[in-house]
N, C-alpha and C positions, 0 to 999 in steps of 0.2 A: 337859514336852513332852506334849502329847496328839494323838495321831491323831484328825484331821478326819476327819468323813463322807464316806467315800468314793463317788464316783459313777461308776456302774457303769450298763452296759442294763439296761432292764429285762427280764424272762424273757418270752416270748412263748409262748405253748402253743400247738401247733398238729401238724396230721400231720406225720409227719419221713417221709421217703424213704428216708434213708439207715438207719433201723434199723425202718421199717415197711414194712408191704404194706398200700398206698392203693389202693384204688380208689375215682373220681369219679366221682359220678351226673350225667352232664352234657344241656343241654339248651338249645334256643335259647328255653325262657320257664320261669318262671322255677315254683318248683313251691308249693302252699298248703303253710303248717307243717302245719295238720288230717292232710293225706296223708302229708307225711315223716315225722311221730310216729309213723306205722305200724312204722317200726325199733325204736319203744321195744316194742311192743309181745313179750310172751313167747314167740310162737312163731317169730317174726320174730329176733329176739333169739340161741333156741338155733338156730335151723338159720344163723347166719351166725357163728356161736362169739363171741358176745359182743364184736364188736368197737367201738374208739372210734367216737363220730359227731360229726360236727363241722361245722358249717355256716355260711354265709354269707347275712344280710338282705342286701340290697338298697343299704341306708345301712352297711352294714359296712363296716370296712378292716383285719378281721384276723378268722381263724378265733374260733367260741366254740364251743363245745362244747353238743350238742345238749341242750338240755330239753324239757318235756312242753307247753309254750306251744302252742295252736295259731292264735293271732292272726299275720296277715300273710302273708310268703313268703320262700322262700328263693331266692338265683339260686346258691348251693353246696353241694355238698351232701359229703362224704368220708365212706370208712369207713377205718380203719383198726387192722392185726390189728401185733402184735409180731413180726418175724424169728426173733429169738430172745428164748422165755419160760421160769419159770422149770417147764413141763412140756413144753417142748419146745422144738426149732425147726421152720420152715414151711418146708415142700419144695412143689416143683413143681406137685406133685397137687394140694395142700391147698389152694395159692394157685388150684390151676384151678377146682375146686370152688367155694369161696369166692368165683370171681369170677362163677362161672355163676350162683351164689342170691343174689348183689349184680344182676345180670343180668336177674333174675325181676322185684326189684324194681322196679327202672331200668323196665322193660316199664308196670309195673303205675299209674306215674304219669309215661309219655308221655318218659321217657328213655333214655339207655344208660348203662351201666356201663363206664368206661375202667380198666382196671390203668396203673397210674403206672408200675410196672416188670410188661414180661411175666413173668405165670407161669414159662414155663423160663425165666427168668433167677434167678428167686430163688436158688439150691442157690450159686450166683456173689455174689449179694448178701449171704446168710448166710455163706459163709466170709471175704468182705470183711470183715462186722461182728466175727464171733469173732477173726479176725486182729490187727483193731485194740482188739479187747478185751484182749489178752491183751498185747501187744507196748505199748501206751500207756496204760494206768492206771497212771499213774505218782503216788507221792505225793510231796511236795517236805517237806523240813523240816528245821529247827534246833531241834538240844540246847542247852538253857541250864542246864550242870549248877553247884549251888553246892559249898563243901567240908561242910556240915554239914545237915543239914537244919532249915526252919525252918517255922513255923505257915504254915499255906496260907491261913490267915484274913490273914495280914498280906503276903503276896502278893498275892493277892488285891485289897486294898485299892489296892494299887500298880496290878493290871491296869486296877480299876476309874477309876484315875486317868489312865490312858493311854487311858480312849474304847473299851475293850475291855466288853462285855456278857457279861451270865450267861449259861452254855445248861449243858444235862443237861451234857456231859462236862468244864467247867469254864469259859475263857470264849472270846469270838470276836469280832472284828470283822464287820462284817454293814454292807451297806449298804439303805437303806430299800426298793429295790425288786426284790431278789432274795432266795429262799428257804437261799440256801448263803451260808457265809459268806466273806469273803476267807480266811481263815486261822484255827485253832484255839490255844489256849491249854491243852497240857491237862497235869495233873500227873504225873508220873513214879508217885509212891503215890496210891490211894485212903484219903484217911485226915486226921486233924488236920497233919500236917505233911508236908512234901515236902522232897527235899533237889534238884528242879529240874522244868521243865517240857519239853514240847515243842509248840513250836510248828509247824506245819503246813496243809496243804491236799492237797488232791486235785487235780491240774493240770486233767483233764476238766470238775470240776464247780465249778470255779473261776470267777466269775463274771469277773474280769480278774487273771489268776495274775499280771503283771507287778507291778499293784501289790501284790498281796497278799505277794512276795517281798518288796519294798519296808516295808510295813509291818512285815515280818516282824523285816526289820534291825533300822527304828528302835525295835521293842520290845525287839530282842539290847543295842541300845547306852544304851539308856533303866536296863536293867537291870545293866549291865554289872561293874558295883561289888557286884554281891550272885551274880551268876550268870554263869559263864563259857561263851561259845558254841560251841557244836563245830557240826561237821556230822554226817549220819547214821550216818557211820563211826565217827565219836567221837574224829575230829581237830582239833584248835584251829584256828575257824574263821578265816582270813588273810584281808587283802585279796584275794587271789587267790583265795582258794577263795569268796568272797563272788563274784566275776567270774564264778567257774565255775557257778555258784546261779545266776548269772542268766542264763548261756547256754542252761541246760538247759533253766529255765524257758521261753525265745526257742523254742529249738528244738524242746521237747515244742508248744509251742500251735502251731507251722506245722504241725508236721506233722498234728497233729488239723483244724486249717482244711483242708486241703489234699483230707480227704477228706471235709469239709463235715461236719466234729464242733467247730466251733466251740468252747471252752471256755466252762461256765457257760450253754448254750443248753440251750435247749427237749429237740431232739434229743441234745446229748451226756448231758444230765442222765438221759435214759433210754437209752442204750447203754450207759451206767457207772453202774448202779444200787446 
């Protein structure tokens, strides 16, 4: 048995709302790149605290992230600062500031500066984010423990026989157009042998935790004969408790969609960093 390449969205990078403070330089025409690379510029740069920039050509159909190009124009223009970073989070004030020297610029090449969320609304949108930081980074996983342990190299060989790839912490499934992987593969020991692994994921940054639970399985049953499955409590893992694995999984990803952290997106990959 070998796990197929899984197909998965691809990740889209762009301003997130939900765990950024956007503001959009908007305008009914459209602005030269020459003039918006005045954001790259140093002084430009420290008095707006370094935020993303992100803009839209004309023939665009998805944000790209600003470069030094100054050929053409843009019709979009974004900035965007972190809610929560890791020297702070952004209150009220900051945001108002912030949107006043986006403001200046906006003036300086014939547009306005919109905040996507008002200023006082932020102190509301940051405890949303930490709420859901705290209560849903959930990680999902199967113990596969054996009675003795054995060479990780001949493990191994088995992972790599099931479609499973290298990375730093041992191995993973991974589909070709996203940076996270469905699920992890990783040893109980650091060292020539192991006496089991754990498989796992992070539900957030799960590019589709449905399958990657899935996968998960058919690696528990692939193996089955050398490595017994528990769950994370370290209970033999039953039919039913495979049910229950995949409810959670169900129920962690609504409830992340529901406040537009999609699992495996753009935006949740950076709320759950």
């Amino acid at each position: 048995m070998r796990l197929p390449l899984p197909a998965v969205a691809s990740l889209v990078p762009a301003p997130s709302r939900g765990v950024q403070f956007v503001v959009e330089i908007v305008g009914p025409r459209t602005v030269p790149a020459a003039q918006a690379a005045g954001l790259l510029r140093p002084d430009w740069r420290a008095a707006l605290g370094e935020p993303e920039l992100w803009t839209m050509r004309p023939a665009d159909t998805a944000w790209q992230a600003m470069d030094a190009r100054t050929d053409g124009s843009y019709d979009s223009i974004a900035l965007a600062w972190d809610l929560v970073a890791p020297q702070g989070e952004m209150s009220a004030a900051s945001a108002g500031h912030l949107a006043g020297v986006a403001e200046r610029f906006a003036n300086d090449v014939g547009r306005r500066a919109i905040p996507l969320t008002a200023p006082n609304d932020v102190p509301q949108a940051v405890r949303r984010l930490k709420s859901a930081q705290d209560g849903l980074d959930a990680g999902v996983s199967i113990l596969l423990v054996g009675p003795h342990p054995w060479a990780a190299a001949e493990y191994g060989s088995v992972l790599d026989g099931l479609g499973l790839g290298r990375d730093a912490e041992g191995w993973a499934w991974r589909a070709a157009d996203h940076p996270e992987p469905l699920f992890q593969a990783i040893p109980f020991e650091d060292g020539p042998a192991t006496d089991g692994f754990t498989l796992g994921f992070r539900l957030a940054r799960c590019p589709d935790p449905a399958v990657g639970v899935e996968g998960m399985l058919q690696v528990a049953d692939a193996l089955r004969d050398r490595l017994a499955p528990y769950d994370e409590d370290r209970r033999p893992l039953t039919p039913k408790g495979r049910d229950s694995l995949r409810d959670a999984v169900r129920a962690g990803s609504r409830a992340l969609d529901s406040i537009g952290l999609r699992p495996g997106t753009w935006a949740a990959l950076k709320a759950f960093s």
